[in-house]
C-alpha positions as CSV (number, residue, x, y, z in Angstrom):
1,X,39.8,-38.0,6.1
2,X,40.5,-39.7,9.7
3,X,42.2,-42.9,10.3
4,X,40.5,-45.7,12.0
5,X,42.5,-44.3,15.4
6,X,41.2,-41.2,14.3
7,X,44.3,-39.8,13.3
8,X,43.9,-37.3,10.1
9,X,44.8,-38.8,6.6
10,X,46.2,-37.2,3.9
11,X,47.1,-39.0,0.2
12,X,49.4,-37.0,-2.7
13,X,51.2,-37.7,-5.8
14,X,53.0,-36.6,-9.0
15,X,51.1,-34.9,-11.6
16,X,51.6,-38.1,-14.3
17,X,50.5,-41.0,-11.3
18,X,53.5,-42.6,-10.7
19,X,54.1,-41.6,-7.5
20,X,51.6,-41.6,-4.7
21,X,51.7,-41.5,-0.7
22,X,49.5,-41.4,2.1
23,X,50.7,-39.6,5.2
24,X,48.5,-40.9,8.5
25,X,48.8,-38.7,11.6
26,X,49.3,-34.5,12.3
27,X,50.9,-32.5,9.7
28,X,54.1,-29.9,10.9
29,X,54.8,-26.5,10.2
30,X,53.8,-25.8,6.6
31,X,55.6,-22.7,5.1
32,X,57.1,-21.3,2.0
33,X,61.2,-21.2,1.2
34,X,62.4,-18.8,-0.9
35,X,65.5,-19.6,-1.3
36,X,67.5,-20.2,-4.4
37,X,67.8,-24.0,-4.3
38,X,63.9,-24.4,-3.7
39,X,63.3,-21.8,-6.3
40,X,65.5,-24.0,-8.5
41,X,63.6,-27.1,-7.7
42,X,60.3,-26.1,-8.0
43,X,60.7,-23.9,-11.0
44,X,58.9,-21.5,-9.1
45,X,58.8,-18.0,-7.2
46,X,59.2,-20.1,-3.8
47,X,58.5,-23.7,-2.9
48,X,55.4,-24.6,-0.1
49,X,56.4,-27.6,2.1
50,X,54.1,-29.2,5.1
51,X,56.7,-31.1,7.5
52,X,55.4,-34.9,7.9
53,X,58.1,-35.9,11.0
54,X,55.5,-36.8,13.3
55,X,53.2,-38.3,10.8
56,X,53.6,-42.1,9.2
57,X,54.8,-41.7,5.2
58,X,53.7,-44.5,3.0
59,X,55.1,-44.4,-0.5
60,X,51.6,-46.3,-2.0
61,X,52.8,-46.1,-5.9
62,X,56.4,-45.8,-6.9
63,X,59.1,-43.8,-5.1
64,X,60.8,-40.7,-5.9
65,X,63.9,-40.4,-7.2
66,X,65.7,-38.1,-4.8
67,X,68.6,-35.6,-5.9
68,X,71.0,-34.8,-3.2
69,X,71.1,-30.8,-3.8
70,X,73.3,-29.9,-1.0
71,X,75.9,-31.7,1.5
72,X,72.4,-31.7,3.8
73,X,69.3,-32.3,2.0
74,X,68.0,-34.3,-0.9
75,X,64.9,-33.6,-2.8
76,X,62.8,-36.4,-4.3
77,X,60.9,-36.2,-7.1
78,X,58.9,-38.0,-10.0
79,X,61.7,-39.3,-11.8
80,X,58.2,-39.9,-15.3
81,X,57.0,-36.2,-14.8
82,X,59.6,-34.0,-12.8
83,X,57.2,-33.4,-10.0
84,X,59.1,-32.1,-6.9
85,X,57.6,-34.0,-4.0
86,X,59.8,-33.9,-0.7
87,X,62.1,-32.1,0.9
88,X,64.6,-34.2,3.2
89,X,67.2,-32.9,5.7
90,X,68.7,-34.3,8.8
91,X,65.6,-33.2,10.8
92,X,62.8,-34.7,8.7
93,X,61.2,-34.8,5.9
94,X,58.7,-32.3,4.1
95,X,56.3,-33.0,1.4
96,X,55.3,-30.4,-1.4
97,X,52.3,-28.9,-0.7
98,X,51.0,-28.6,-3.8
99,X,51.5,-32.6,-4.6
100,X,48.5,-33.3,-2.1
101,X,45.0,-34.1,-3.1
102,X,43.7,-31.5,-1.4
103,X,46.4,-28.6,-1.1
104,X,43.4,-26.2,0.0
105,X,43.7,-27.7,3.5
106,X,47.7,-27.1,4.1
107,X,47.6,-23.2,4.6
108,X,51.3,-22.0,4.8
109,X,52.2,-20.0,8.0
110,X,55.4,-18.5,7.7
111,X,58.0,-17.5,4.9
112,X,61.6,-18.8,5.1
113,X,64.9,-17.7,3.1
114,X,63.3,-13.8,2.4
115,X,66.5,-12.8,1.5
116,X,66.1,-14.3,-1.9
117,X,62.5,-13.3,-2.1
118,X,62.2,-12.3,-5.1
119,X,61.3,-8.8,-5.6
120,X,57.4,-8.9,-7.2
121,X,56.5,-11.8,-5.5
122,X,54.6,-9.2,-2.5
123,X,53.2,-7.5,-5.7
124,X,51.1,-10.7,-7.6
125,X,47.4,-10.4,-5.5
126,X,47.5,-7.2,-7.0
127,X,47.8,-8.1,-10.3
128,X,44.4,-8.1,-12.5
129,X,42.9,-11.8,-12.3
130,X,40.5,-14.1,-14.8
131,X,39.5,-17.1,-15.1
132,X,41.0,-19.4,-17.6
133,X,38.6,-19.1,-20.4
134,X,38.7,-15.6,-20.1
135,X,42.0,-15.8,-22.2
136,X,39.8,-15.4,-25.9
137,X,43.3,-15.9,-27.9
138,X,43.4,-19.7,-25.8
139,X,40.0,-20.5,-26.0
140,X,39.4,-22.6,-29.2
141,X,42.8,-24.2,-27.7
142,X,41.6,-24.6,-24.1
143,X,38.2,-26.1,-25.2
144,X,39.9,-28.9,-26.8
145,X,42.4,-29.7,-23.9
146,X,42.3,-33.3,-22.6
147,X,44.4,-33.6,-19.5
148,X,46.5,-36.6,-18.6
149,X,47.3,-35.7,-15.4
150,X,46.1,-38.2,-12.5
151,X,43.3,-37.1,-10.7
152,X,43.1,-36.2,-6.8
153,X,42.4,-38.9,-5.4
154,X,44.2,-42.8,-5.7
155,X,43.1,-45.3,-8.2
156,X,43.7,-48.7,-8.5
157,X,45.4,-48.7,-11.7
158,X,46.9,-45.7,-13.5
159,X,47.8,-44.5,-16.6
160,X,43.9,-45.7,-17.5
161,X,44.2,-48.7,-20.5
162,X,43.5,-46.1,-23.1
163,X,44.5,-42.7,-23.8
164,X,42.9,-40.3,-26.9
């Protein structure tokens, strides 16, 4: 999406909707840390990050709640789900790739903190792949799931009046 400047527009959030953003303007450098402390705060192998300093954040629903995990940098999060959401040092702030709408269009292009790679991370394209439902033991399970999570794109009003 482009701004009425015609500036690029990107919009983001937690996984439960209580945190939203837009960010107007050029993305930075958008990598992958794997180090310790982002493996820690994604819960994850390594954590991807876009770097918003030239672009305009706008914290549209809610703000995170921000953890100071070093005598440097904080990292905000959804203080309802536990989404991590940002990034934030001295020289900017970066946002989780993964909280945007549309992750697909933030393509990582370098890999910080290899030291702490860890060591089957290179090794997981190469592992046999399937689709969800392929999983036969899940099925009867997966066919039932319902899934509270907010959607990709901003609504006016979320959670929705009723939930089943």
């Amino acid at each position: 999406m482009m701004s009425l400047d015609n500036r690029p527009v990107y919009s983001g959030g937690c996984q439960c909707g209580a945190v939203r953003f837009h960010v107007e303007g050029a993305l930075g450098d958008a990598s992958v840390c794997h180090c310790r402390m982002c493996q820690k705060a994604s819960g994850g192998f390594y954590m991807p990050l876009v770097s918003v300093r030239q672009a305009r954040v706008e914290w549209t629903r809610g703000e995170p709640k921000r953890f100071q995990s070093s005598n440097h940098a904080r990292r905000g999060f959804c203080a309802e789900c536990g989404t991590p959401l940002t990034y934030e040092a001295p020289d900017g702030m970066a946002l989780a790739i993964g909280a945007f709408d549309h992750p697909e269009e933030i393509a990582p292009a370098i890999q910080w903190g290899i030291e702490a790679k860890l060591p089957y991370v290179d090794g997981i394209p190469s592992l046999p792949g399937e689709d969800t439902m392929a999983d036969q033991d899940a099925a009867s399970f997966l066919s039932t799931l319902v899934s509270h999570q907010h959607p990709d794109h901003d609504t006016e009003t979320w959670p929705p009046e009723e939930r089943s």
